[in-house]
C-alpha positions as YAML, in Angstrom:
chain: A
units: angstrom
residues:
- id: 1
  name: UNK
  ca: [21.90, -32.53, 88.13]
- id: 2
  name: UNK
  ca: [18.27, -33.93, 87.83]
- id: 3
  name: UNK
  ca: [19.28, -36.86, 89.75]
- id: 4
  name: UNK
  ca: [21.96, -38.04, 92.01]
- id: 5
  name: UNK
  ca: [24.34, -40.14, 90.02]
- id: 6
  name: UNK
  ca: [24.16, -43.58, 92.28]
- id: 7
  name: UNK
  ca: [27.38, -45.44, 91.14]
- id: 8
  name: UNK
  ca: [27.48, -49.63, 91.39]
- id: 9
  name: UNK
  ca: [29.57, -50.69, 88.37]
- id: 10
  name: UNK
  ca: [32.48, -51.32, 87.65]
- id: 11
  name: UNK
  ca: [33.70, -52.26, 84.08]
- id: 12
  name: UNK
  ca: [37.04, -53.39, 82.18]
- id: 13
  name: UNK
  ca: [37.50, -54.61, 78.48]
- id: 14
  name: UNK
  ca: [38.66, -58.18, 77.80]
- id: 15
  name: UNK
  ca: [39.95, -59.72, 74.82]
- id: 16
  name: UNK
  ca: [38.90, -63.21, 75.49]
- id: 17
  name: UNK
  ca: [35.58, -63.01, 77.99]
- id: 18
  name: UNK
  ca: [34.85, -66.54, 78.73]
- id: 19
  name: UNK
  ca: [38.95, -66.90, 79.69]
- id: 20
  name: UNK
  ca: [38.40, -63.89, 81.76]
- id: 21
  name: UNK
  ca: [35.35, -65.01, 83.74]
- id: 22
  name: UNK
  ca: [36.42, -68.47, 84.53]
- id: 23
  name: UNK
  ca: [40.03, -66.15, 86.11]
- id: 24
  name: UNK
  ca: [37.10, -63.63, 88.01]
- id: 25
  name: UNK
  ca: [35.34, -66.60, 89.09]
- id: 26
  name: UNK
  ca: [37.96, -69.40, 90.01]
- id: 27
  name: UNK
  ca: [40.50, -67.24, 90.52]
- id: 28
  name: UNK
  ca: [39.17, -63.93, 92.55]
- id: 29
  name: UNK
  ca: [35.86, -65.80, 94.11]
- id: 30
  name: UNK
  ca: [33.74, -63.41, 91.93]
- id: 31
  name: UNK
  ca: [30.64, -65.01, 90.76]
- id: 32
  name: UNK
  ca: [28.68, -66.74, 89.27]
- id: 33
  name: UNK
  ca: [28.59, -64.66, 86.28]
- id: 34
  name: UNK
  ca: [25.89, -64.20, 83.57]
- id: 35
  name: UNK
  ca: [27.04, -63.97, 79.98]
- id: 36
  name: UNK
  ca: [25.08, -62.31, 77.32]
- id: 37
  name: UNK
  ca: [25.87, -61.45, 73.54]
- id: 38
  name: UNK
  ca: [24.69, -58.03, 72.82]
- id: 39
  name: UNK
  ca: [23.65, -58.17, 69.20]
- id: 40
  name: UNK
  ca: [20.19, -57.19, 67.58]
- id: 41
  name: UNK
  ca: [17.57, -57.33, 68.32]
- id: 42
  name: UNK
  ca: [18.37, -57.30, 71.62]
- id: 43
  name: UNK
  ca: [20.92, -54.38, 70.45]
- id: 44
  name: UNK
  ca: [19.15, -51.79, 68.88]
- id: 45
  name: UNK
  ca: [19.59, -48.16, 67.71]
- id: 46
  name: UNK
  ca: [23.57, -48.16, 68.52]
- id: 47
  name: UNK
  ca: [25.25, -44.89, 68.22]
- id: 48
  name: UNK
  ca: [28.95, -44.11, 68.07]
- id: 49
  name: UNK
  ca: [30.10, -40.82, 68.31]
- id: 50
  name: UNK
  ca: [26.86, -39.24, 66.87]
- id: 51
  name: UNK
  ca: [26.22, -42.53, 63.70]
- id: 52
  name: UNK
  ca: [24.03, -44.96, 63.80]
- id: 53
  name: UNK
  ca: [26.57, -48.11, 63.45]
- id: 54
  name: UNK
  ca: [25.95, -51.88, 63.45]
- id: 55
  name: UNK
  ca: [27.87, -53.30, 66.69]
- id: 56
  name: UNK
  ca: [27.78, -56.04, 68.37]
- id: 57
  name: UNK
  ca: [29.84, -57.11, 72.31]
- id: 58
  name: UNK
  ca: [29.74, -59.87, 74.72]
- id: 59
  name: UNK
  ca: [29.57, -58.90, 78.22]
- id: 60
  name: UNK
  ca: [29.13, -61.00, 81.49]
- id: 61
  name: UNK
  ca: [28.31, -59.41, 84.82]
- id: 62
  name: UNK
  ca: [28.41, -60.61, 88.51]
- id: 63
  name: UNK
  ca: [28.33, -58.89, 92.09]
- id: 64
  name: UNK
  ca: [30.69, -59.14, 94.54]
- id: 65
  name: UNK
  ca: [29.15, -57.57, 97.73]
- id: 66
  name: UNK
  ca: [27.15, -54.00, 96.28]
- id: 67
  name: UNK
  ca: [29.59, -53.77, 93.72]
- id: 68
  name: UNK
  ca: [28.58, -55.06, 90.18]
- id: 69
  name: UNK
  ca: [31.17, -56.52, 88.24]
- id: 70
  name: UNK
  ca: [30.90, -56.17, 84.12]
- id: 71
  name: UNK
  ca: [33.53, -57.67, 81.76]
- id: 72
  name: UNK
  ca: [32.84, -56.79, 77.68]
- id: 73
  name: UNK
  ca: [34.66, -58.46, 74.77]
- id: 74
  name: UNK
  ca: [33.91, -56.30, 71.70]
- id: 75
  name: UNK
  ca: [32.99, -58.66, 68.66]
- id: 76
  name: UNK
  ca: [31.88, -56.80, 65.89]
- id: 77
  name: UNK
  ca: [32.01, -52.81, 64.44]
- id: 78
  name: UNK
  ca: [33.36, -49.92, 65.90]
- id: 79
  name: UNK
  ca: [32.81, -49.22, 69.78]
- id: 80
  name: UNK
  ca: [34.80, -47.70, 73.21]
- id: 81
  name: UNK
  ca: [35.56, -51.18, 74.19]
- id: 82
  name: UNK
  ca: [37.25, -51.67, 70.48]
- id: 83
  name: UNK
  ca: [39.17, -48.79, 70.88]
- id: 84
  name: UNK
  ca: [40.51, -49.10, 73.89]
- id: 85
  name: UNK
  ca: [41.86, -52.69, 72.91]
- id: 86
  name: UNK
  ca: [43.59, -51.03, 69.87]
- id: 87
  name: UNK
  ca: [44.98, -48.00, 71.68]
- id: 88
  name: UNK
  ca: [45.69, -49.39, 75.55]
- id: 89
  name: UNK
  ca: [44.53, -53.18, 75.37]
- id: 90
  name: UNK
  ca: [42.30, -54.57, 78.35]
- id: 91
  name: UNK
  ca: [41.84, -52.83, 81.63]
- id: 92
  name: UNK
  ca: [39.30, -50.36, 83.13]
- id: 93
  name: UNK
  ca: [36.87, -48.96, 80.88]
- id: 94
  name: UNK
  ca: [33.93, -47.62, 83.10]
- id: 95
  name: UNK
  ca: [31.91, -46.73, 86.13]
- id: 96
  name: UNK
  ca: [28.18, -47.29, 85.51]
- id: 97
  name: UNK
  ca: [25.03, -45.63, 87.12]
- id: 98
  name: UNK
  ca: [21.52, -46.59, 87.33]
- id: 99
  name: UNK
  ca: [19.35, -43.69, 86.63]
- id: 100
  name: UNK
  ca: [15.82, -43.29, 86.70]
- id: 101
  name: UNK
  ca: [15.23, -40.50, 84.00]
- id: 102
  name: UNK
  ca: [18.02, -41.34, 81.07]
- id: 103
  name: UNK
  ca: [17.46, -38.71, 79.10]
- id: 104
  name: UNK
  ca: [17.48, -36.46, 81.23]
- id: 105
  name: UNK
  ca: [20.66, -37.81, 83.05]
- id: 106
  name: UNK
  ca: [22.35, -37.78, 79.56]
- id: 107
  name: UNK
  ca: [21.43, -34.22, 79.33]
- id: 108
  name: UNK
  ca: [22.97, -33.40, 82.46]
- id: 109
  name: UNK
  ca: [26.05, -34.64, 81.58]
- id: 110
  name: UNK
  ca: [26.23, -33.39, 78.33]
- id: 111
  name: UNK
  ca: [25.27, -29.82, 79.37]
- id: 112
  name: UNK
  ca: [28.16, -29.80, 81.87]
- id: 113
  name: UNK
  ca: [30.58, -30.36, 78.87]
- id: 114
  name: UNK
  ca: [30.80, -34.37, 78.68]
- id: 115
  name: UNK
  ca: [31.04, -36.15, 74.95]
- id: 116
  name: UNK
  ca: [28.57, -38.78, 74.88]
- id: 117
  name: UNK
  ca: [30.97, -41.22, 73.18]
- id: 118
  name: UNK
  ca: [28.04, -44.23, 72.48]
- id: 119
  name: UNK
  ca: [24.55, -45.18, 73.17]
- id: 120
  name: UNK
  ca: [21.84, -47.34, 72.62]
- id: 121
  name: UNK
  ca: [18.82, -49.54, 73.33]
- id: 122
  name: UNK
  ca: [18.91, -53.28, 74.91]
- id: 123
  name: UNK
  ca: [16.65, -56.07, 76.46]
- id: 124
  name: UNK
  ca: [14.40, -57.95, 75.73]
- id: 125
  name: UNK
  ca: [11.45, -55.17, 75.86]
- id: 126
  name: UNK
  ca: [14.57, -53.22, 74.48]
- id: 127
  name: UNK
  ca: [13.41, -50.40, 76.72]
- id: 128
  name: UNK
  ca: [16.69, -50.20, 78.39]
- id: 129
  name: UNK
  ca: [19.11, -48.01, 77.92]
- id: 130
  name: UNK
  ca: [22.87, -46.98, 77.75]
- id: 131
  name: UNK
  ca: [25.10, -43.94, 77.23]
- id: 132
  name: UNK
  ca: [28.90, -43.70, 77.63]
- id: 133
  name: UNK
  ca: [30.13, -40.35, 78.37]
- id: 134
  name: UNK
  ca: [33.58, -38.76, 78.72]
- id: 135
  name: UNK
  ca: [34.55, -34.99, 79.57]
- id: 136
  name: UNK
  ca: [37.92, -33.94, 77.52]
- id: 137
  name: UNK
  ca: [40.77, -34.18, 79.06]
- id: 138
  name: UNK
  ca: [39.62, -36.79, 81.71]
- id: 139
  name: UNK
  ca: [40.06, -40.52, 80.68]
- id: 140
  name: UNK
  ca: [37.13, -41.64, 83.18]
- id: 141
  name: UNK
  ca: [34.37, -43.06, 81.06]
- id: 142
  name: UNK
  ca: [30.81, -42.81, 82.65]
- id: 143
  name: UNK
  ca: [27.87, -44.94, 81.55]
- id: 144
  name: UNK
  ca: [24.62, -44.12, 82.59]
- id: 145
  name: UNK
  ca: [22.54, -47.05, 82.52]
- id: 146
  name: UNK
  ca: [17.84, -47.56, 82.86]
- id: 147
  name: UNK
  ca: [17.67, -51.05, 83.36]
- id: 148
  name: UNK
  ca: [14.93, -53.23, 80.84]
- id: 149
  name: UNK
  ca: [11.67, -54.23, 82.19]
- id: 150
  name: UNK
  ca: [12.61, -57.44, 80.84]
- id: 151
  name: UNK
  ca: [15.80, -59.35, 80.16]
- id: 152
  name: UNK
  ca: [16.71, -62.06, 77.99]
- id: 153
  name: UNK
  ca: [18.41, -65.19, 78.93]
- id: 154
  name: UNK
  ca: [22.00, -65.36, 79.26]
- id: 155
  name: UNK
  ca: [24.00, -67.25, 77.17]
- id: 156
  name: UNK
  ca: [25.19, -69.26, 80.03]
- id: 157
  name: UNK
  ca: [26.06, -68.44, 83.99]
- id: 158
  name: UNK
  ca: [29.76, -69.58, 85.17]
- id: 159
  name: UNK
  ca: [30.38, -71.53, 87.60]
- id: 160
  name: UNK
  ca: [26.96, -73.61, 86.14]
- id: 161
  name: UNK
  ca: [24.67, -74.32, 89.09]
- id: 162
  name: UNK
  ca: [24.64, -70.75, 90.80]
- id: 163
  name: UNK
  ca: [22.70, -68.36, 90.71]
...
């Protein structure tokens, strides 16, 4: 590999997301949790199984401890998180990596026989990027994730006041 794979996410599909991270956060003690819609242009160049498709997701993320929680509520065209509501309904969906070189990481995985099931570009600089990949046969989904140089604001953080 061209870079250790350095694991910190973990990420499950949600039909409603704001009912789901008041249950994290009031519920489980996870929190406070930043909520973002991912839509252009702070979505850009999404890919789906190798076409360029429109899509758009909420997602909300918060640590507990090293571990980074995400939570993702698909909202419009076709995506993983959609599909997995239609075939299994909400659960686990991913583990996520930072890497430094994304391309390169991508190629890694790809090379040693994964499907890259979707990518695409976010932030506000919408430098960062994303890549779900999946090897056949295994239903682990891995995203590998290169953080923006700069965010946007969220939509709102739960419980208000923390941060």
């Amino acid at each position: 590999m061209s870079e250790r794979l350095r694991f910190h996410q973990t990420a499950f599909v949600v039909r409603d997301l704001d009912a789901a991270v008041r249950h994290w956060a009031d519920d489980l003690g996870i929190g406070p949790w930043r909520v973002w819609t991912m839509q252009p242009p702070h979505l850009l160049d999404a890919v789906y199984h190798g076409t360029a498709v429109p899509c758009a997701f909420r997602h909300a993320l918060a640590m507990s401890g090293e571990l980074q929680f995400e939570l993702v509520q698909p909202i419009d065209g076709p995506s993983i998180f959609a599909d997995q509501l239609d075939a299994t309904g909400e659960g686990f969906n991913h583990v996520g990596a930072v890497v430094d070189d994304h391309q390169a990481a991508v190629a890694d995985l790809v090379e040693r026989g994964f499907a890259l099931l979707q990518s695409g570009r976010f932030g506000a600089s919408a430098d960062g990027r994303f890549a779900y990949l999946q090897r056949p046969g295994i239903s682990m989904i891995v995203e590998l994730i290169r953080p923006p140089s700069e965010r946007f604001a969220p939509d709102y953080i739960y419980p208000a006041g923390l941060s």
